[in-house]
N, CA, C and O of each residue as an XYZ file, in Angstrom:
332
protein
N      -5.184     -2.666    -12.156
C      -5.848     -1.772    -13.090
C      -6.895     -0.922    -12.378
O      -6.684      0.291    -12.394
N      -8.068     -1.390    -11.712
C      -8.529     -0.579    -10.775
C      -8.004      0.078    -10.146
O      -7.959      1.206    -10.636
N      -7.270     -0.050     -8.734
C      -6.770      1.251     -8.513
C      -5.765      1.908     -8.698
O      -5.107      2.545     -7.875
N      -5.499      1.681    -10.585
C      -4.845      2.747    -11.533
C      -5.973      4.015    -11.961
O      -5.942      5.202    -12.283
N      -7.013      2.874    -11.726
C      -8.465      4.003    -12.509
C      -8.625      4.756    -11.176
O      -8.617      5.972    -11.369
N      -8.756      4.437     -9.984
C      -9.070      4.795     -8.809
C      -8.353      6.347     -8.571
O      -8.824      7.419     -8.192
N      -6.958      5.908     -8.992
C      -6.089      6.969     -8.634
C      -6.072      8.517     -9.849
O      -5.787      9.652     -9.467
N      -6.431      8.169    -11.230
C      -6.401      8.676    -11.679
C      -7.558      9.500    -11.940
O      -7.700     10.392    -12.776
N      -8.697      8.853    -10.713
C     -10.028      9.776    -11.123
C     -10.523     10.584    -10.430
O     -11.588     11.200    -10.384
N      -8.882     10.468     -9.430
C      -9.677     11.688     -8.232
C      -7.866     12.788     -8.491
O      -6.886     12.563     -7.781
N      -7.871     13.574     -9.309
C      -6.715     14.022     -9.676
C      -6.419     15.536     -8.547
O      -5.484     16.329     -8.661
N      -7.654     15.576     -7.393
C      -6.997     16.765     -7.247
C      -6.827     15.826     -5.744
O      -6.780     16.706     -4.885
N      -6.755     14.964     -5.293
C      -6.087     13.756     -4.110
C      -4.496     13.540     -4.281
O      -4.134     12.800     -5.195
N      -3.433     14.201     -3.374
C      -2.257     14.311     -3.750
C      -1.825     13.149     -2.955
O      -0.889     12.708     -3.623
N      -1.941     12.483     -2.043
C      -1.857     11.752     -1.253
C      -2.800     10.304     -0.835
O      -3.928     10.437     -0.362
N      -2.293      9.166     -1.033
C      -2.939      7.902     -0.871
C      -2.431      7.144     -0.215
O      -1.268      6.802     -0.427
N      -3.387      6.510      1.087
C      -2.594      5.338      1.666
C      -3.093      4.161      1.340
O      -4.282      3.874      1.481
N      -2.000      3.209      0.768
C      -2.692      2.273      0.141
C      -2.262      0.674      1.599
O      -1.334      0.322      2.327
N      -3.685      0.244      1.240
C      -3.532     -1.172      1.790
C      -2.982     -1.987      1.162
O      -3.561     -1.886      0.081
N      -1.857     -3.168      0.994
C      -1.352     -3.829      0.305
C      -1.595     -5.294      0.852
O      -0.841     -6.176      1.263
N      -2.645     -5.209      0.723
C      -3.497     -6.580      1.332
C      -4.796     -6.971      0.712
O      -5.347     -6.689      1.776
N      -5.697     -7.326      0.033
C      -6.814     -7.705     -0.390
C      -7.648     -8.437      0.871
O      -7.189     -9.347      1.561
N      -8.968     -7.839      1.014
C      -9.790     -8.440      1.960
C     -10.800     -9.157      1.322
O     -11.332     -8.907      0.240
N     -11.019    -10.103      2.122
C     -11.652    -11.369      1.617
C     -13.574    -11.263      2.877
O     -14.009    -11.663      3.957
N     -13.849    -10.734      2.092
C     -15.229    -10.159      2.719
C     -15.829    -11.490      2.984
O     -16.275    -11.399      4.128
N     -16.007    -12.355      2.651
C     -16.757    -14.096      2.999
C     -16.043    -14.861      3.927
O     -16.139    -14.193      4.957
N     -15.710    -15.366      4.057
C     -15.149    -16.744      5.176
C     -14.080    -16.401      5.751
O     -13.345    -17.380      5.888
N     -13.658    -15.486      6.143
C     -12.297    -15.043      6.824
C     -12.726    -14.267      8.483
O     -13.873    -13.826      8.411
N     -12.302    -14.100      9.419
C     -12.810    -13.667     10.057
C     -11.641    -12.347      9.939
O     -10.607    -12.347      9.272
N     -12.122    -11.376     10.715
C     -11.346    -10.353     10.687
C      -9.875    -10.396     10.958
O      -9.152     -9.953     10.066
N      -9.299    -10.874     12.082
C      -8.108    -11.353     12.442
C      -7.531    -12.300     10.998
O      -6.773    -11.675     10.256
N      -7.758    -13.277     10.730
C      -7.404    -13.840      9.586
C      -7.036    -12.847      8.384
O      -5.974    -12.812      7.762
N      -7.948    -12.207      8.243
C      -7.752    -11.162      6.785
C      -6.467    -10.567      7.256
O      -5.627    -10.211      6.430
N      -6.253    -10.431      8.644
C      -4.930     -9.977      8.411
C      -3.559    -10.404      8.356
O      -2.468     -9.833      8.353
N      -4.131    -12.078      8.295
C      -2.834    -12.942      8.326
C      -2.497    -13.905      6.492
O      -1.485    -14.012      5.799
N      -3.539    -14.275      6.378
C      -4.185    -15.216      5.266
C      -4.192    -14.187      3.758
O      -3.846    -14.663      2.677
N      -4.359    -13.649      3.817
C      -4.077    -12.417      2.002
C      -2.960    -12.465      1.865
O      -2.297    -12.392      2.899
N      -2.330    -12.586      0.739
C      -0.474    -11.941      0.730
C      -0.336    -10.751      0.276
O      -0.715    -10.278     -0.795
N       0.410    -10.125      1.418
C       0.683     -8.785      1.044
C       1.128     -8.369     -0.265
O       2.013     -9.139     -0.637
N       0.897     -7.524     -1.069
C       1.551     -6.979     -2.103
C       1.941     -5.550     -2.201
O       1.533     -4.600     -2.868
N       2.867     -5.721     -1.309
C       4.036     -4.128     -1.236
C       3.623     -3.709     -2.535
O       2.856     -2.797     -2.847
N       4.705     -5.104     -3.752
C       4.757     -4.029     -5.457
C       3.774     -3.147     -5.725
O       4.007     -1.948     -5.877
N       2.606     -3.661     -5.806
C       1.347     -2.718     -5.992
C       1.462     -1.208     -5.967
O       1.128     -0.340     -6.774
N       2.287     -1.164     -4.278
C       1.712      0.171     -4.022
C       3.347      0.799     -4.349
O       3.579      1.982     -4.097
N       4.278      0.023     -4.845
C       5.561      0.746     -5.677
C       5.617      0.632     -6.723
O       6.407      1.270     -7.419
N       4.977     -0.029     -7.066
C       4.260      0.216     -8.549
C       3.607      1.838     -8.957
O       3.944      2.714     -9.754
N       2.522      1.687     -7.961
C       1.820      3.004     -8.032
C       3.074      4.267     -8.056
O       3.099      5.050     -9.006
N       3.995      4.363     -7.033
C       5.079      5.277     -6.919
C       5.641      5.513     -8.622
O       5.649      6.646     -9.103
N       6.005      4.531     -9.270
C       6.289      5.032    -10.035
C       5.529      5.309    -11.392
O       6.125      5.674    -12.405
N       4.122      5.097    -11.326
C       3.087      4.693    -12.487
C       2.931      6.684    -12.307
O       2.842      7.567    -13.160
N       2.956      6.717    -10.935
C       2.439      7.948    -10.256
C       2.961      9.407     -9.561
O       2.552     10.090     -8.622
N       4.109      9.522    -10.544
C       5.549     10.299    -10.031
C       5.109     11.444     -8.738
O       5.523     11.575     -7.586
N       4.159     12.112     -9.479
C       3.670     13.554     -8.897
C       2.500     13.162     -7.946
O       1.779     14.105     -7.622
N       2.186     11.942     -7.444
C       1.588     12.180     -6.262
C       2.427     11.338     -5.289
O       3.543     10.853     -5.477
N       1.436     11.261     -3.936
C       2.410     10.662     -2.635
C       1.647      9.261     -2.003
O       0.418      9.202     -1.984
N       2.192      8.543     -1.674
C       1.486      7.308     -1.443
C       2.085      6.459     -0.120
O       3.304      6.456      0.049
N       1.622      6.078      0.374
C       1.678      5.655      1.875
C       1.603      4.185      1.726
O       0.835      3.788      0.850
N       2.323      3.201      2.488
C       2.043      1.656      2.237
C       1.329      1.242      4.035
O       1.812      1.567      5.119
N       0.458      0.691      3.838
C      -0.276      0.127      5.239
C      -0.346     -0.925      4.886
O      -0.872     -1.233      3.816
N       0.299     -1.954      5.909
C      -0.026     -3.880      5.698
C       0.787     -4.142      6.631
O       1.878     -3.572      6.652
N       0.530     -4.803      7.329
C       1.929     -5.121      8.575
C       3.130     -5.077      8.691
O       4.016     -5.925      8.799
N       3.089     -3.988      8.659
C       4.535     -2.791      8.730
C       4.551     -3.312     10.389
O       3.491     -3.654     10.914
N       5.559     -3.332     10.982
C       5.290     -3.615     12.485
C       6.683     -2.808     13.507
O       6.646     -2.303     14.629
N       7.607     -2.950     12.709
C       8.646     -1.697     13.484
C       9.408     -1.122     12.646
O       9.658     -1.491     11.498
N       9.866     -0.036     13.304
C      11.223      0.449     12.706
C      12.140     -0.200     11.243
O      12.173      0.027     10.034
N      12.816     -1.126     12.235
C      13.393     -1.822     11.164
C      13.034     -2.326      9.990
O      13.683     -2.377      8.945
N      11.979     -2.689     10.223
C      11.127     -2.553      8.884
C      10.707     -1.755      8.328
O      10.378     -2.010      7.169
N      10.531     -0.594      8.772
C      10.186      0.539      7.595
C      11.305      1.078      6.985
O      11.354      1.559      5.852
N      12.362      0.957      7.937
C      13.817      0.751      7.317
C      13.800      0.128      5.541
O      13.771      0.551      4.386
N      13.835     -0.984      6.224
C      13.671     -2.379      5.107
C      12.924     -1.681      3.735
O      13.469     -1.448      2.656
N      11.449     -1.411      4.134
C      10.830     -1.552      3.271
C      10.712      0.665      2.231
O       9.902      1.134      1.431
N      11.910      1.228      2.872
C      12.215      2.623      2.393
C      13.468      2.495      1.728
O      13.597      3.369      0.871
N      14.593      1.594      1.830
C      15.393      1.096      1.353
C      15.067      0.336     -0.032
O      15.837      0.459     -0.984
N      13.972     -0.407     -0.109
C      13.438     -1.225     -1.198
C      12.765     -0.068     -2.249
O      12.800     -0.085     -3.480
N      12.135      0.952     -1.345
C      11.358      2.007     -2.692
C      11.419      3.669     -1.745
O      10.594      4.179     -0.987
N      12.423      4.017     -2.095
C      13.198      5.842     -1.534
C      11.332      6.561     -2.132
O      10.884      7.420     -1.373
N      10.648      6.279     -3.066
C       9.737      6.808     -3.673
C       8.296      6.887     -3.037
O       7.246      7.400     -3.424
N       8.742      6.004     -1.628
C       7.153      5.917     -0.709
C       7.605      7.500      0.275
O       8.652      8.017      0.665
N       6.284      7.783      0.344
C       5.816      8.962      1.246
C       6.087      8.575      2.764
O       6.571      9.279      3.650
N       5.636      7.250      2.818
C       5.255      6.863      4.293
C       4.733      5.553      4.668
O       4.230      4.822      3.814
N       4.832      5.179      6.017
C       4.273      3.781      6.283
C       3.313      3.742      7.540
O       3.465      4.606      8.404
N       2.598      3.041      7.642
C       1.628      2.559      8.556
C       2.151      1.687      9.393
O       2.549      0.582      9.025
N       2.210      2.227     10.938
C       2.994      0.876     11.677
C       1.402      0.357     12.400
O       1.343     -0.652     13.102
């Protein structure tokens, strides 16, 4: 729900890259936050389709090719990925 409000309150932002990871600002050390959160791709294909007319980017350990393969195959509606 937040960043439904997020997205909808900056309307002239055509483009978003979203993190699909939640950071855990207390007891995690940095390295951890990037292992320990579970990713949530849906979120940000969610947004794709909550969000027809803008463009949205997925960043979370995207790590090669084949996987962005993978994960453009799963939603034709993402802009782009973060390796």
């Amino acid at each position: 729900e937040n960043i439904h409000n997020f997205v909808s309150g900056i309307p002239e932002c055509d483009h978003f890259i979203i993190h699909a990871r939640n950071c855990i600002l207390k007891g995690l050390s940095p390295a951890k936050n990037r292992t320990i959160p579970p990713l949530k791709y849906h979120y940000v294909y969610n947004l794709t389709k909550d969000f027809p007319d803008k463009k949205f980017s997925l960043n979370g350990h995207v790590q090669d090719v084949s996987q962005t393969k993978e994960i453009f195959t799963e939603n034709e509606s993402l802009f782009g990925v973060m390796i």
